[in-house]
C-alpha positions in Angstrom: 2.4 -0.6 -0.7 0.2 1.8 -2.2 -3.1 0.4 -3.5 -4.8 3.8 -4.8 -2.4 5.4 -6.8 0.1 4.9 -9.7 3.0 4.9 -8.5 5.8 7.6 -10.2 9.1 7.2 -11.0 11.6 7.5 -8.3 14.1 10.1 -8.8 17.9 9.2 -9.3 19.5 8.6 -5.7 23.0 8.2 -4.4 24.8 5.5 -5.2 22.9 2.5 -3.7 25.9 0.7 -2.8 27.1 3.6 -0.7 24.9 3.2 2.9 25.8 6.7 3.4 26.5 8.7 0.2 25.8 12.0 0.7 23.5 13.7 -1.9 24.0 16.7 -3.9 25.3 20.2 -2.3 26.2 20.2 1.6 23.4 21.7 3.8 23.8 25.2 5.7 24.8 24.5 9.1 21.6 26.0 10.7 19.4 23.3 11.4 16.1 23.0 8.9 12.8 23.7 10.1 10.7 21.7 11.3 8.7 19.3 8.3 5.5 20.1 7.9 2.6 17.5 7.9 1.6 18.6 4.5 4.3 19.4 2.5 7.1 16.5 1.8 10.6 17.5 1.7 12.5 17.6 -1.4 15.6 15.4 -1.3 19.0 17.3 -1.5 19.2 16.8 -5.4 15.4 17.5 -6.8 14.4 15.7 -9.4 14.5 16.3 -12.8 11.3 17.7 -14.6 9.6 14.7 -16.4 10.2 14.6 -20.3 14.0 16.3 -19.9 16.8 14.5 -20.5 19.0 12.8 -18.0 21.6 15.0 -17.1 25.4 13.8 -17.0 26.4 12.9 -13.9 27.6 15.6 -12.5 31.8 16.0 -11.1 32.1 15.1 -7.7 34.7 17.2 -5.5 36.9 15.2 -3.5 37.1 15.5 0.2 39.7 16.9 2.3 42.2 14.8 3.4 42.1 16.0 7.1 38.1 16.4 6.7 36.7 13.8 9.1 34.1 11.0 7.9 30.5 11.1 8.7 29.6 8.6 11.4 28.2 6.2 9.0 30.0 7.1 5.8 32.7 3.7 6.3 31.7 1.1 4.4 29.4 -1.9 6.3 31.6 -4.5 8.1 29.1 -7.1 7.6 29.3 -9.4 4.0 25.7 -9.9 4.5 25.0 -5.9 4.4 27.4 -5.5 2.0 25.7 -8.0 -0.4 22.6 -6.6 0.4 23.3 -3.5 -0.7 24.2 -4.8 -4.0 21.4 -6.3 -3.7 19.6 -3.0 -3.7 21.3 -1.4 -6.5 20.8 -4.2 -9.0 17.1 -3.9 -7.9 17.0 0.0 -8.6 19.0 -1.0 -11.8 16.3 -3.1 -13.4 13.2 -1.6 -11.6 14.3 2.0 -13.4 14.8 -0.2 -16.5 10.9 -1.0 -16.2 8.3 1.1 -18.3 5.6 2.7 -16.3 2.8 0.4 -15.2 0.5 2.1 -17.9 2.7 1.0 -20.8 3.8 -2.2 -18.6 0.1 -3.3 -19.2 0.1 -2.2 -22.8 2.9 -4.4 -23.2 1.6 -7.3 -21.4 -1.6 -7.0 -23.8 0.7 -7.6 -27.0 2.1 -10.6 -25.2 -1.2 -11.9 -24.8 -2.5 -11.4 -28.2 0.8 -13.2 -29.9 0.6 -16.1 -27.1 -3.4 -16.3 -27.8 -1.8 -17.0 -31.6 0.5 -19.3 -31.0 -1.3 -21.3 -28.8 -5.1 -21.5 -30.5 -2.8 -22.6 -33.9 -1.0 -25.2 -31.8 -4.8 -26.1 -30.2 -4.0 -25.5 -26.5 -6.9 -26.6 -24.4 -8.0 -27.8 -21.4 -11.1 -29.4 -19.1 -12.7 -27.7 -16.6 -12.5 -30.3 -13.5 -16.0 -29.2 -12.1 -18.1 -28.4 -15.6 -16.1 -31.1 -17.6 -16.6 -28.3 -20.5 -13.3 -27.9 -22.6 -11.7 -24.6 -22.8 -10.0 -23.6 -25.9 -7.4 -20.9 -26.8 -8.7 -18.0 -28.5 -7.2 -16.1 -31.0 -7.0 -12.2 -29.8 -5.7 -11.6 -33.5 -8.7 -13.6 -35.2 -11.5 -11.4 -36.6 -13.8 -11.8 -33.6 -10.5 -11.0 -31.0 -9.8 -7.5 -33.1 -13.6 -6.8 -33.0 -13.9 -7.3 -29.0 -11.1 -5.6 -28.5 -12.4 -2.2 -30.5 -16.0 -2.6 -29.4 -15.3 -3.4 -26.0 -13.0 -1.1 -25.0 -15.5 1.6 -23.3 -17.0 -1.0 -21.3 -14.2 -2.7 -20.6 -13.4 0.0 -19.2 -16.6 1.5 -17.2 -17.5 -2.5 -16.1 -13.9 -2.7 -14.5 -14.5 -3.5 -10.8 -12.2 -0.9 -8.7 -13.4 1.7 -11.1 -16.5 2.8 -9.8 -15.7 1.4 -6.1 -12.8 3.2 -5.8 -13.9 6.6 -6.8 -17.1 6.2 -4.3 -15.0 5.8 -1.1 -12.4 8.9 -2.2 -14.9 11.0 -2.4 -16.0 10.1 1.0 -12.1 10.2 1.9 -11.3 13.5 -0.1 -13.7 15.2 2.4 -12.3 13.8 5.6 -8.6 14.4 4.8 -9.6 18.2 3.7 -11.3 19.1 6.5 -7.9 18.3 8.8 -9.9 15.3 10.5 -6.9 12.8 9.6 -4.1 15.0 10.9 -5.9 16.2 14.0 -6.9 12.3 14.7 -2.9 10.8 14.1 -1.7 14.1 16.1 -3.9 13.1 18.9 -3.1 9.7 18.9 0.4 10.3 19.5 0.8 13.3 21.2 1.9 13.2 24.8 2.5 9.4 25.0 4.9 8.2 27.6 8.2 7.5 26.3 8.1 3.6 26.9 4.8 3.1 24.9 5.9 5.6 22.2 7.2 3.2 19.3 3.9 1.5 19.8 1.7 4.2 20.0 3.4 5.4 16.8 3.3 2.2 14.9 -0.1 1.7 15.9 -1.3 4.7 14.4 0.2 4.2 11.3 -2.1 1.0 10.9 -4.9 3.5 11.8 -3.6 6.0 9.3 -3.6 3.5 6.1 -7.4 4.7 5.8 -6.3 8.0 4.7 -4.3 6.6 1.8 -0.5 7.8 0.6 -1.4 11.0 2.6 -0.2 8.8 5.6 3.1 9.0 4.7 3.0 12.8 3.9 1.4 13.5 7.4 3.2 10.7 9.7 6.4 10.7 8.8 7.5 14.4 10.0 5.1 13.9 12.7 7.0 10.8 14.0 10.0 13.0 14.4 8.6 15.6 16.1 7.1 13.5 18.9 10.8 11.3 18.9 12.3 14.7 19.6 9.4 15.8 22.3 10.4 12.8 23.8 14.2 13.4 23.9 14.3 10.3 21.3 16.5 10.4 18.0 14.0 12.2 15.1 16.1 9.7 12.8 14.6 6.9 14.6 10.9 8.4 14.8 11.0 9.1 11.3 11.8 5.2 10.3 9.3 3.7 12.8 6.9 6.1 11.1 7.9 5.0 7.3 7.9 1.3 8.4 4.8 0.7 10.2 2.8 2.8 7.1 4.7 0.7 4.1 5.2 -2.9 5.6 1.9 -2.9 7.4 -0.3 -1.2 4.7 -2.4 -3.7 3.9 -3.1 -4.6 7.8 -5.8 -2.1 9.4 -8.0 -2.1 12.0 -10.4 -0.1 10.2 -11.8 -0.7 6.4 -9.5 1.1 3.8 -9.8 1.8 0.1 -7.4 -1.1 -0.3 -9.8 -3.6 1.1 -12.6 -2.4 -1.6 -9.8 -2.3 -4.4 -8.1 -5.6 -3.8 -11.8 -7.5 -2.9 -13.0 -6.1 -6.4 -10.5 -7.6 -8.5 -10.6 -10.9 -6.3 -14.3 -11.5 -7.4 -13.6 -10.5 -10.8 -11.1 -13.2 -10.8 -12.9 -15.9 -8.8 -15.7 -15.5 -11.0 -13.8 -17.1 -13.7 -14.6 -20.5 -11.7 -17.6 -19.7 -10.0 -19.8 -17.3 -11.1 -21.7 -16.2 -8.3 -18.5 -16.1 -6.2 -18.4 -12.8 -4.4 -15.2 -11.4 -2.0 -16.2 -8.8 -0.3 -14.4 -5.7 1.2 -15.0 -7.5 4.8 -13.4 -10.5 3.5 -10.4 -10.0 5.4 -11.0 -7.9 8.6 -10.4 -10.1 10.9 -7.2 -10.9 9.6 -6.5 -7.4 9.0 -7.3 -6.3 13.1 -5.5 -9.1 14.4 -2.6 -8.3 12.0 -2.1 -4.6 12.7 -1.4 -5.2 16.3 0.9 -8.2 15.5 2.9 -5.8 13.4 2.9 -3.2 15.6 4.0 -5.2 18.2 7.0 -7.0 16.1 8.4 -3.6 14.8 8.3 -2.1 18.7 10.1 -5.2 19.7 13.0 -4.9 16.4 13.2 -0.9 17.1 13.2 -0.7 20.8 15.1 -4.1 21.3 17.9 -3.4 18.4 17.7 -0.5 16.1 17.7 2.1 19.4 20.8 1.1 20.5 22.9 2.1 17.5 25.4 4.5 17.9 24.8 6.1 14.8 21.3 7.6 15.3 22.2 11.1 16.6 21.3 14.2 14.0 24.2 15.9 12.3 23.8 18.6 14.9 22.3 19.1 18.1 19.0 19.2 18.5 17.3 21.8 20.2 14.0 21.7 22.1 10.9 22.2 20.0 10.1 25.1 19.2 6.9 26.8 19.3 5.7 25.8 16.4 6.7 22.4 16.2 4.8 22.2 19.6 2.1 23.9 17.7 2.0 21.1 14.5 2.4 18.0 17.3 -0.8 19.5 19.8 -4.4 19.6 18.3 -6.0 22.8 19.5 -8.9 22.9 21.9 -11.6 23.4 19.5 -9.7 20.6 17.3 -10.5 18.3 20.4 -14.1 19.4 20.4 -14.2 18.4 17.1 -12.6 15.2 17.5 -15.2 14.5 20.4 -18.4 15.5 17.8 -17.2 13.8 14.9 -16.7 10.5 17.3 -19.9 10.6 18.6 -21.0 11.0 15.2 -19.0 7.6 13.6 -20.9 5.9 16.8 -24.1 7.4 15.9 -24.0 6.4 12.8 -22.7 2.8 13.3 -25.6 2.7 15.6 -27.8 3.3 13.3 -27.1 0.7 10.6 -26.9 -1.7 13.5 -30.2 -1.2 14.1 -31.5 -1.3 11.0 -29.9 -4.4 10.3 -31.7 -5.7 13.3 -35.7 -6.5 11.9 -35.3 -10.1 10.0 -37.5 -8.0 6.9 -35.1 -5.0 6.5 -34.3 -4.1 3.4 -30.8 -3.8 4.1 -30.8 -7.2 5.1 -30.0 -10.1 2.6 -32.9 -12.1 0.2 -33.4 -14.6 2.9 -32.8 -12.5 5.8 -28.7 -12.9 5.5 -25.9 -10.7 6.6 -23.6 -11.7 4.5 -25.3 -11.2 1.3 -27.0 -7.9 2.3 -26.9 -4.6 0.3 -24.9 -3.7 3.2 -21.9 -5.6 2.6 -22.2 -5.6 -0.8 -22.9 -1.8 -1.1 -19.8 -1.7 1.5 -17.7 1.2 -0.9 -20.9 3.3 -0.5 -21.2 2.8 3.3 -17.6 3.8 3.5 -18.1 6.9 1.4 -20.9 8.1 3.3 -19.0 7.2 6.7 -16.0 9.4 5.6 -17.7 12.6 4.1 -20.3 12.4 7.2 -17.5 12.9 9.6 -15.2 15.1 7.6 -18.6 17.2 7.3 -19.0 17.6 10.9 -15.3 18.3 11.4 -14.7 20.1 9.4 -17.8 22.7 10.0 -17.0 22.4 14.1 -13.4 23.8 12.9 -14.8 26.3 10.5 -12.5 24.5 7.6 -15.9 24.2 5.8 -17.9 27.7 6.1 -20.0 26.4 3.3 -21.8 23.8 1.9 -19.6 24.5 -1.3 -16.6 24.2 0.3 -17.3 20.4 0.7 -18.0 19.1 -2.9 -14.7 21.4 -4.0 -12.8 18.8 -1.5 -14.4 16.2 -3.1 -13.1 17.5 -6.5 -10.0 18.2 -5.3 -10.1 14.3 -4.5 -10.5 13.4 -7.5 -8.1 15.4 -9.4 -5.7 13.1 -7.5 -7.2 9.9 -8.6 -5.9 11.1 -11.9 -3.0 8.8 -12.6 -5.0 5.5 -11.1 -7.9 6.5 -13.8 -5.1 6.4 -16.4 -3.8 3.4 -15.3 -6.9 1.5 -14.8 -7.8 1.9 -18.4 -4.9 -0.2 -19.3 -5.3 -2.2 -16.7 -9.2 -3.0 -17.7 -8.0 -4.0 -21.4 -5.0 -6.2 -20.4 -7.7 -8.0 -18.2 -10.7 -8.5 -20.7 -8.0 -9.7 -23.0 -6.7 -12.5 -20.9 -10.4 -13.3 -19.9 -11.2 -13.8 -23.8 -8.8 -15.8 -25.1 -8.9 -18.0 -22.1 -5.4 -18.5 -21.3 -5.8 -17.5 -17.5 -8.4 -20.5 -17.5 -6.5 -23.5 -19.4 -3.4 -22.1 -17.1 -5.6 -22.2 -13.9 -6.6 -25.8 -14.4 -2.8 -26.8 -15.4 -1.6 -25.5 -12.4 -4.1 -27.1 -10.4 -3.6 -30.2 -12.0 0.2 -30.2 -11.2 -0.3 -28.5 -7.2 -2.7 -32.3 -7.0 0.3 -34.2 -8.7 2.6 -32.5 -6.1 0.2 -33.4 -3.7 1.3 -30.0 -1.6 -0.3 -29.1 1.5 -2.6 -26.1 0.8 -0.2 -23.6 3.7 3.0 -24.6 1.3 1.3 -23.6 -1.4 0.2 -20.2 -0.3 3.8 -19.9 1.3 5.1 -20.4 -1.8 2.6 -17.7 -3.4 4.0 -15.6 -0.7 7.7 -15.5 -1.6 6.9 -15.4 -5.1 4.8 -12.1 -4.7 7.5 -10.7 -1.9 10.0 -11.0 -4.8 7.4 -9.2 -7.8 6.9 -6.3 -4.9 10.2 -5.6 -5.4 10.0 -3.8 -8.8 6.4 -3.7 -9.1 5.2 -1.1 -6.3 1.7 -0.3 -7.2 -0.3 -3.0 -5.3 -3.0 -2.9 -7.6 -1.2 -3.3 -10.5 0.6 -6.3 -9.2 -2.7 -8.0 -7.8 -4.3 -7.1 -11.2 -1.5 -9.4 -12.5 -1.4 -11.8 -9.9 -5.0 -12.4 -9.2 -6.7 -13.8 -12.4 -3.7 -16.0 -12.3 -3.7 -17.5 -8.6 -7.1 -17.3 -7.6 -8.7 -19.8 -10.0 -6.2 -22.2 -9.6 -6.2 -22.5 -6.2 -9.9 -22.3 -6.0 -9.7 -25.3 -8.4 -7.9 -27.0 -5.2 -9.6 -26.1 -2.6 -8.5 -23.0 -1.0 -10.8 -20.2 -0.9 -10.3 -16.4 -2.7 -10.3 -15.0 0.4 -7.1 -16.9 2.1 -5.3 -15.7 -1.5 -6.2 -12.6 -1.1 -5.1 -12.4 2.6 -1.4 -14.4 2.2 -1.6 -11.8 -1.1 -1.8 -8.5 1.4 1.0 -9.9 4.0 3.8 -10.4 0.7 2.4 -7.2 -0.8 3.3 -5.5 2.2 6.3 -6.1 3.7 8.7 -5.3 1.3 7.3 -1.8 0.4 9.9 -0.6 3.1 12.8 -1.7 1.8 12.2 -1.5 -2.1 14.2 1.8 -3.8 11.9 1.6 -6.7 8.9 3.0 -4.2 8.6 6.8 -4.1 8.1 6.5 -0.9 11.1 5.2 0.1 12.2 8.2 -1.3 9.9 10.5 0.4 11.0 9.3 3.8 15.3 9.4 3.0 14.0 13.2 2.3 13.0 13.3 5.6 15.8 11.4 7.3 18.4 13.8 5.5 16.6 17.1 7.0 18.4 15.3 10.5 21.7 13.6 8.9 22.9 15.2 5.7 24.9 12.0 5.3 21.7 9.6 4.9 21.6 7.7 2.0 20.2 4.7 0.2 22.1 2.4 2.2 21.6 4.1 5.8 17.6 3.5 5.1 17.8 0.6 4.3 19.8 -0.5 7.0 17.3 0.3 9.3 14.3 -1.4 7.0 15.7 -4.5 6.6 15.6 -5.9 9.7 12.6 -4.7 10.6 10.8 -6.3 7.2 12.8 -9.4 7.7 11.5 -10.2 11.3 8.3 -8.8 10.1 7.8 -11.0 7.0 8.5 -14.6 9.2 6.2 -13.2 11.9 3.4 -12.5 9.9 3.4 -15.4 7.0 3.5 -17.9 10.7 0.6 -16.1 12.2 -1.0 -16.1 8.4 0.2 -20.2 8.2 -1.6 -20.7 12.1 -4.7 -18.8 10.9 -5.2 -20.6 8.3 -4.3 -24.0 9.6 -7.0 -23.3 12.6 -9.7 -22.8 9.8 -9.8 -19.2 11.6 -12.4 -17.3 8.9 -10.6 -14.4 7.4 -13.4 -12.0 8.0 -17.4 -11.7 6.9 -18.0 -13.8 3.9 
């Protein structure tokens, strides 16, 4: 799922119990252009503007008799499929039903201040196991709970982890993905692959591409059905290879994302509850997040190449004709674009290089107090490293392309970055308050050491417990799509009490990022899901709801038991998670 941006509203879609509804007016029969890798198609019916009123729903003219159906317009012969389509409307049902995440938080905070009430008057307590020191319920509606909440709100806001973190690396990333670095890197990756490594080229770059962000989807998508049809494969089927390695492998990378800085933030945060000097840094969970990008790519080759490629239904509306030359033009990276590329990689190795080396003298200063790695500024300082990393290289491609012709030209793409950190901003301010209320009034703690107490009584093994963590964040994925919203929730809850039994932030935060993942492909409520039916309908006009999905969930079933094994065998083998 997305972990750097509020997520909007979906707008209204076909009926979800329809596979293959078609939406809105019937296309010209010309085939559309070509996407392009910056502009995401519209869906057949636009949206509404936001703040009008929902229109009625509008007459819908019946077929002709003689008129023949679409291909996949007959309704699913399996019960299973059929159910889970239901399925999928009663989840778009009550996810629409939901307020935005920014009043969602709002909301949560009143809960918290009548709870905090009820359950200081009733004298709710508990004893910290390590400390011994008892933990009372606070009243949020008490004189001193009012006056923390007023007085505090400014710094709870500006002391809220991801905050600062966040906005460092996008500024780093705003630079790179402006000067075309991103694009020309995915469009080289994939660009004249042979045709029996293609699904894995293509999946594998979209675990490269979750460093640039949403823009992954906006760039790779349309791209996966231009090289699908270079390749004389169904676009359909590039299209949903594309969608599902970005959304049910986004929190597995082979590189260091913003999400790794975001969710590591709020994991300290939350640890410190227990121990104070607790620290999870944004390295916490590389090596997990390596090994697990080529796992996933390789389970979603196996599940497209093995199965979904031999439906019959995958063929466009219409013919499609060889690519023209400028589709040829938006799949090949120029010749000075490969220059570029060359510069700019020598560049990222230079300046690896470099901190490598000055990490090597026991005494340097970007080494840890007692000469450690682990504790250095370094790691620490990790969102800044990134930032630097990212603006360094979109700098130099960007110049070698002649995107940049002046120094200017780089702080207005940094600016332009952060005018689309807008709605995360907004959202982290609620976010910050909800948080700092919990934290006062101590619920999260007394709750923490209750559930600890209870996972001893059960005397669980600490993989069924996580397992069970798993499913139950799988399921809250479902209707709450913005990752850090949902580890925001999730987080001050789970981590303390399992660090109370034993098992370390880090494998939380690890079995958090496989369930946070995998169902981002299948869920209607993303706007993502949305984004990529756009792009499956510029092939089959007939596409709906139920056609995506049929494609995603298989994919994100065989994906989900593959990866929470290879998370239980990690984790069983005392394998660390990454640096820290």
């Amino acid at each position: 799922m997305s972990t750097t941006s509020a997520q909007p509203q979906p707008p209204d879609l076909p009926d979800p119990t329809d596979p293959a509804a078609p939406t809105g007016s019937p296309a010209p029969a010309d085939p559309p252009d070509a996407p392009g890798l910056t502009d995401a198609p519209a869906l057949t019916d636009p949206p509404d503007p936001p703040g009008s009123p929902a229109p009625a729903d509008p007459p819908v003219a019946p077929a002709p008799a003689d008129a023949p159906a679409p291909a996949d317009a007959a309704e699913p012969r399996s019960k299973a499929l059929r159910a889970a389509f239901r399925g999928f409307a009663a989840i778009e049902t009550v996810g629409n039903k939901l307020p935005h995440p920014f009043w969602l938080f709002w909301i949560l905070a009143g809960v918290v201040a009548v709870l905090s009430a009820v359950l200081a008057a009733a004298g709710v307590s508990a004893v910290h196991p390590g400390t011994g020191e008892k933990i009372e319920v606070l009243n949020l509606l008490s004189r001193d709970g009012v006056t923390m909440a007023v007085e505090g709100a400014v710094e709870n806001y500006a002391a809220f982890p991801p905050l600062a973190t966040i906005l460092t690396v996008m500024f780093g990333i705003a630079v790179a993905e402006r000067s075309g670095l991103f694009s020309a890197l995915l469009r080289r990756m994939v660009a004249r692959v042979p045709g029996r490594y293609l699904t894995f080229a293509l999946s594998m770059t979209a675990m490269v591409s979750h460093v640039a962000g949403d823009a992954a989807y906006v760039t790779l998508i349309p791209l996966g059905a231009l090289v699908y049809r270079a390749a004389g494969r169904s676009p359909v089927l590039g299209c949903i290879v594309a969608y599902v390695s970005i959304s049910a492998g986004y929190d597995a990378s082979p590189s260091l994302t913003t999400t790794d800085v975001l969710l590591s933030s709020i994991s300290t945060a939350a640890a410190r509850t227990i121990d104070a000097d607790h620290v999870v840094s944004p390295v916490a969970n590389y090596f997990f997040g390596l090994a697990s990008s080529v796992l996933v790519a390789l389970v979603i080759t196996l599940v497209v190449d093995k199965v979904l490629a031999r439906r019959p239904d995958l063929e466009p509306d219409e013919p499609v004709a060889e690519l023209s030359a400028d589709e040829l033009k938006a799949i090949e990276v120029t010749p000075r674009q490969r220059r570029a590329l060359r510069v700019t990689g020598l560049v990222a190795l230079g300046y690896a290089a470099v901190l490598a080396a000055a990490m090597i003298p026991a005494s340097s200063p970007l080494r840890g107090a007692h000469g450690g790695i682990v504790d250095s500024p370094l790691i620490s300082g990790m969102a800044l490293v990134l930032g630097v990393f990212f603006a360094v290289l979109g700098t130099v491609y960007g110049r070698t392309t002649g995107t940049f012709a002046a120094a200017r030209d780089i702080v207005a793409a940094m600016a332009d970055g952060t005018r689309s950190m807008a709605p995360i901003l907004v959202l982290f301010f609620a976010i910050s308050q909800f948080l700092a209320y919990f934290k006062w009034t101590n619920i999260g703690n007394v709750l923490a050491v209750s559930g600890a107490e209870t996972l001893r009584d059960l005397r669980l093994d600490g993989w069924t417990v996580l397992v069970g963590i798993a499913v139950l964040i799988t399921l809250m994925n479902l209707l709450i799509t913005s990752g850090s919203a949902l580890w925001a929730l999730a987080a001050p809850v789970f981590i303390p009490m399992l660090m109370l039994i034993g098992i370390e932030p880090e494998a939380t935060q690890a079995v958090y990022r496989v369930a946070d993942s995998v169902t981002n492909c299948v869920t209607p409520m993303s706007p993502y899901f949305v984004m990529a039916l756009g792009f499956v309908q510029q092939y089959r006009k007939s596409a709906g709801i139920g056609t995506l999905a049929s494609f995603t969930i298989p994919i994100a079933a065989v994906v989900w038991v593959v990866w929470i094994a290879f998370f239980v065998a990690w984790y069983l083998l005392g394998l660390p998670f990454g640096i820290g």
